[in-house]
N, C-alpha and C positions, 0 to 999 in steps of 0.2 A: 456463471454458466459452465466455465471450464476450470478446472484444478491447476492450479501450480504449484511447483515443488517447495514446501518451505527450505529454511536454507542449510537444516540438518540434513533432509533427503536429497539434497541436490549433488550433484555429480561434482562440483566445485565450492561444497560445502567449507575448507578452510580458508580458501581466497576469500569466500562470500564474510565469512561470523570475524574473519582478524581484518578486515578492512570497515567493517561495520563498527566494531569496536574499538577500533583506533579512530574514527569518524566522532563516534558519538563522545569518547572520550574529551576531542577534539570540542565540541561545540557544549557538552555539558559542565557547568560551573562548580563541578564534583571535583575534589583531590583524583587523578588520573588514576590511581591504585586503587579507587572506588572501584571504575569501571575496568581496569585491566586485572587487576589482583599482579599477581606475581610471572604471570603469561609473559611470554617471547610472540610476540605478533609477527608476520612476513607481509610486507604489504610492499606491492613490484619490487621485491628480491632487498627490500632493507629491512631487516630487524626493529621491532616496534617495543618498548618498553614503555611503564608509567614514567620513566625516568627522562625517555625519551618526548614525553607529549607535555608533560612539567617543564623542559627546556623551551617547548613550542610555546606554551603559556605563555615564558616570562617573557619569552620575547614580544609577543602580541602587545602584552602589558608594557613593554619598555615600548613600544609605539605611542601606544592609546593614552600614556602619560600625562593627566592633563589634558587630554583632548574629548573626555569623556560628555556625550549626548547631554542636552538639556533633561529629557525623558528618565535618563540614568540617574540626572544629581537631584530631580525632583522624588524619585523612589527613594532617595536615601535619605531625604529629610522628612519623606514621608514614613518610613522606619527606624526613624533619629538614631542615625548612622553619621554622626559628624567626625569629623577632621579631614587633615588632605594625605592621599597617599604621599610619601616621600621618596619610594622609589616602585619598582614593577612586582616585589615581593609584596608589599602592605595592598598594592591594587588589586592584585588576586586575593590574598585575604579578605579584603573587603566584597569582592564579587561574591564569594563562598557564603559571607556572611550575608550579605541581603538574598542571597538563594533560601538559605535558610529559617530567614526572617519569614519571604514570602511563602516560601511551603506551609512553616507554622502556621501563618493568618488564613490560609487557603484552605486546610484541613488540618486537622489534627492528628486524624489516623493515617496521613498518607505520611506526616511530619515524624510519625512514630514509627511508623513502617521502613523508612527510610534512614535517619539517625537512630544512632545510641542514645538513648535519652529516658529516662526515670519520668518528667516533667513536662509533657507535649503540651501542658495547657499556659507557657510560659516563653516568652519569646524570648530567643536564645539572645546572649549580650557574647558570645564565642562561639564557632561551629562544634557542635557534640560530629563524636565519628559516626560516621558512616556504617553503615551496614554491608558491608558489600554483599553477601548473597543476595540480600531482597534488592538491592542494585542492578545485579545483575539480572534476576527475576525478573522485574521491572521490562528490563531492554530486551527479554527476549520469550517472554511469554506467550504461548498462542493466546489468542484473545476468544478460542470459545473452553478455554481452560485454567483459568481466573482463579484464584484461590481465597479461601474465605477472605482473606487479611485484602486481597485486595479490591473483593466485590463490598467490601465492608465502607471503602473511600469513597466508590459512588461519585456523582458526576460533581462541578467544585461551582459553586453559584456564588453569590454575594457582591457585593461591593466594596471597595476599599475607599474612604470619603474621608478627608480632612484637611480643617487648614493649614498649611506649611510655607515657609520661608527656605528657597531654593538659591543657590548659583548658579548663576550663566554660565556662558562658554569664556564671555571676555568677562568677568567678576563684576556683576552687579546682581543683586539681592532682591529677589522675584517676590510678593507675597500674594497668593493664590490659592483655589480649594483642590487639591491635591482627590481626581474622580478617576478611578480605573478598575475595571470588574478583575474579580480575584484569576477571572480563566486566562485575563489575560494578558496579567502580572507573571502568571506562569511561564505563556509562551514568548514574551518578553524578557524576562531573566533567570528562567530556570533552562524548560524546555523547548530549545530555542530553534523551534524548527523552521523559519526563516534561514539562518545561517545554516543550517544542516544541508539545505536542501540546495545551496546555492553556491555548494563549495564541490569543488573538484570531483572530489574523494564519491562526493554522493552519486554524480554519472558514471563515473568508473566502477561504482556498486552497482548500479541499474547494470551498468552492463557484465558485469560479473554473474550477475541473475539472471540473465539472458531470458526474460518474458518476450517476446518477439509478437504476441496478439491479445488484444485487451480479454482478461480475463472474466471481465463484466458481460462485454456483448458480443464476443468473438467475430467482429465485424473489421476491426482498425488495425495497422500495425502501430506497434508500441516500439519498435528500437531503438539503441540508443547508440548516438553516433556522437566520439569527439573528436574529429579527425581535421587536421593541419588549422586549428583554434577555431574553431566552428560544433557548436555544442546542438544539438539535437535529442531530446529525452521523454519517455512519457511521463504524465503528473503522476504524485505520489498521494492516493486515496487512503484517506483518514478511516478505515473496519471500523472503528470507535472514535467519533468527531473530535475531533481535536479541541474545538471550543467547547466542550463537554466533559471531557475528559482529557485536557491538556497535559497530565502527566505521562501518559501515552504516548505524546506528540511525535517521540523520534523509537518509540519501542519498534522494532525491526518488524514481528510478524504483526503489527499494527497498518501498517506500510503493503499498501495493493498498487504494484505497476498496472496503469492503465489509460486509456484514451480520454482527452478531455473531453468530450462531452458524458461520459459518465461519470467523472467527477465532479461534474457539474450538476447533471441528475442527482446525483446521490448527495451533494451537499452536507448538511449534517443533520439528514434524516437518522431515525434510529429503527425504523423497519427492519427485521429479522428478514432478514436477505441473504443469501448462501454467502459463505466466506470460503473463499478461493485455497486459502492454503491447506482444506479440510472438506471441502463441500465440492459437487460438480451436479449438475443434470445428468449426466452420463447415459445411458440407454436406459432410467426410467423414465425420465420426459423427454420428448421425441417433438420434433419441429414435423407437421402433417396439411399438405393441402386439403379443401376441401370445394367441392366443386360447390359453384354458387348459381352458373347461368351457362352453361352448356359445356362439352366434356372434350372439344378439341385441344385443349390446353394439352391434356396429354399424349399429343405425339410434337410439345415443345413449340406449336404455331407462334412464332413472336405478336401476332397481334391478340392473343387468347388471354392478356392480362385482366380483365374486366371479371376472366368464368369462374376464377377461383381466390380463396384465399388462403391465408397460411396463420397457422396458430399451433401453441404448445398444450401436448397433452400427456399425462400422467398413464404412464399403465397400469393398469389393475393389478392390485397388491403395494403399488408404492406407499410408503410411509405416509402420516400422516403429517409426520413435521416436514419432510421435504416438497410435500405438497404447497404445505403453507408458506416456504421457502422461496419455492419458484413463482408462486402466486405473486410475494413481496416483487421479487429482484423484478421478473417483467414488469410490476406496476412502476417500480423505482426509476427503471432505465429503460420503459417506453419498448421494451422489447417487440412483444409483438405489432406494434405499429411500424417501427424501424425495418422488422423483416419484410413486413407487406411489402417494403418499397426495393426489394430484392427479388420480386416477379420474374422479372425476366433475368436474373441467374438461373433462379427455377427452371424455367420455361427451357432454359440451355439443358439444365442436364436431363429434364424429361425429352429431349429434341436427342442427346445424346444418343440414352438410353434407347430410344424410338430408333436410330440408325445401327444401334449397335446394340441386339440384343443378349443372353446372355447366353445363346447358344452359337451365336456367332462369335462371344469371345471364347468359350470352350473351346471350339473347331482353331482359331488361332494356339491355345492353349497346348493341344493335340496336333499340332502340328509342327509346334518348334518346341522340342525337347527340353530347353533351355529355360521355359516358360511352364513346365509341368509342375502341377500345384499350386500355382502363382496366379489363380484366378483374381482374388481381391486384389492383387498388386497390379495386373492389370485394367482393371475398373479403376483403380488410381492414377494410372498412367492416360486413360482414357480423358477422365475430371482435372488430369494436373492436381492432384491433391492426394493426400495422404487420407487413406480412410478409418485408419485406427485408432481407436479414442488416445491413446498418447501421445500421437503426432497430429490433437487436435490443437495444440496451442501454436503450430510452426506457422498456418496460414490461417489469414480470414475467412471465415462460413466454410469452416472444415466439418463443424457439426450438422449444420445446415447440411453441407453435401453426403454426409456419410445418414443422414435421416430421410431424404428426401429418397436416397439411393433404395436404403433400406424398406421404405412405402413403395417406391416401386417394385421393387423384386415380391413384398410380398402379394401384390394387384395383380401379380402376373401369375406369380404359384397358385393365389386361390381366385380365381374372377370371379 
């Protein structure tokens, strides 16, 4: 419904991409120089290197020692990955190397896209290098800007089915049909957005992005609060479903702050729905009452909820794909039904508008110096709301209030 800034146009554009990247470095089972290159990161005032997130590795690894997941040891001998690590350097090599394995089995072009590798149709027995460009591609792609190579991967289906003989936690020897879908082999030890999304790092990026209202239904506040160990955040919506396209899982402009229940709505629908970080309704679809059963509504009566309703309409000349757009996102996220039940906001600012017309704010206008020209800024002051489509993300039903506004004024210029 509303635009928000991706994280190149944003005002806090380097906090935003060296925390993101030090994040994702973090939870991707990539050599760190994959994802960082040769970069100086700043992330809260410490210098972030590969050299620096390689250290964080081995330490995780010198934890996890032995202590690795049933789930983990049964993927490994379901990609006959035997022996035991010996120390926290062969544990990461080993993580790297069933990254690998599973990308291979998962797709091929994504396995190729990804590694340096002559042979994608050969399961790697050594990690081949990295690619880092398409790496980085990868993590930071808009997603309605896809490039042949990577519309070419397409969503990852199949199954991965066989029998294997596993270790436990405490060493006994499991034998079992080893059944887990390839999408999500990936999100389990590739693209691990579980842990992305529940570490630290990730709230203190929500709030570096400072979304403050969902950008699906511009109804909810979305901030993100971590204040004296008390975490507060909006859900992080899959543009491209994650169990469809799991290698996307933690790519940044893949990633829509928003309020749970349109994450919910939106599930892993794949309806051509406006994408936030490129797309907005903006003033060619307009939020518009219409009178249903008589016409006191407009001078704001609170009990005149019954006479009218409210629906989105295109203006003459809009696009046809944005039509088609807006048509999806309200079916998606129930919009126009959600609004319906915003009557009596409505109802406020037509009651507003009704006490305070627009020649009664001119004469205030004209009358304190201080306020000359400042008409619209004053209709904001009136609404407590900001009426200009870029300070439509700061508060809920800011668009709702700046279209409703704008039906009025013109009801009154032409009766």
């Amino acid at each position: 419904m509303i635009k928000i800034r991706p994280y190149y146009d944003h005002p806090a554009h380097k906090k935003i991409i060296d925390r993101y990247l030090y994040l994702a470095a973090l939870v991707l089972p990539f050599p760190p120089e994959a994802v960082i290159g040769d970069e100086k990161l700043t992330v809260d005032g410490i210098e972030i290197t590969a050299e620096t997130v390689l250290e964080e590795h081995l330490q995780r690894c010198r934890k996890y020692l032995g202590k690795k997941s049933e789930k983990y040891q049964e993927a490994l001998a379901a990609y006959s990955i035997t022996g035991t690590p010996g120390d926290e350097q062969e544990l990461l090599a080993q993580e790297q190397l069933l990254a690998a394995k599973v990308i291979q089995a998962a797709s091929q072009d994504l396995y190729g896209y990804l590694y340096e590798t002559g042979n994608t149709g050969v399961s790697p027995a050594k990690v081949p290098p990295m690619n880092k460009e398409h790496v980085r591609r990868l993590l930071t792609v808009p997603m309605n800007a896809l490039d042949a190579d990577l519309k070419r991967i397409g969503q990852i289906t199949g199954e991965h089915k066989r029998p294997i003989q596993s270790k436990t936690i405490n060493g006994s020897i499991n034998g079992k049909i080893y059944k887990r879908q390839r999408s999500d082999e990936l999100l389990d030890f590739v693209f691990r957005y579980e842990s992305f999304s529940q570490r630290a790092q990730a709230f203190r990026l929500l709030k570096d992005m400072d979304v403050n209202v969902c950008p699906y239904c511009n109804r909810i506040y979305t901030v993100t609060l971590t204040k004296n160990g008390h975490k507060s955040r909006p859900q992080f919506d899959h543009y491209m479903s994650k169990s469809k396209y799991p290698y996307f899982a933690v790519s940044l402009l893949n990633l829509i702050p928003c309020c749970g229940l349109c994450n919910q709505a939106k599930s892993d629908k794949e309806d051509q729905i406006l994408y936030p970080y490129f797309e907005e309704m903006g003033t060619d679809v307009l939020f518009r009452t219409k009178a249903e059963n008589g016409l006191t509504y407009l001078t704001g009566c609170p009990s005149a909820q019954d006479e009218f309703s409210i629906s989105l309409e295109a203006k003459e000349g809009t696009a046809q794909e944005l039509r088609e757009k807006v048509k999806n996102s309200d079916e998606v996220f129930h919009l126009t039904e959600l609004y319906n039940e915003h009557k009596d906001y409505v109802l406020y600012l037509y009651r507003k508008r009704y006490m305070f017309s627009d020649e009664y704010l001119q004469m205030i206008c004209d009358t304190f110096p201080e306020m000359a020209g400042r008409f619209d800024e004053l209709k904001g002051l009136l609404y407590l709301m900001d009426l200009e489509k870029e300070q439509w993300g700061r508060r809920p039903l800011a668009k709702l209030t700046h279209d409703i506004d704008l039906q009025i004024t013109e009801e009154r210029n032409n009766p």
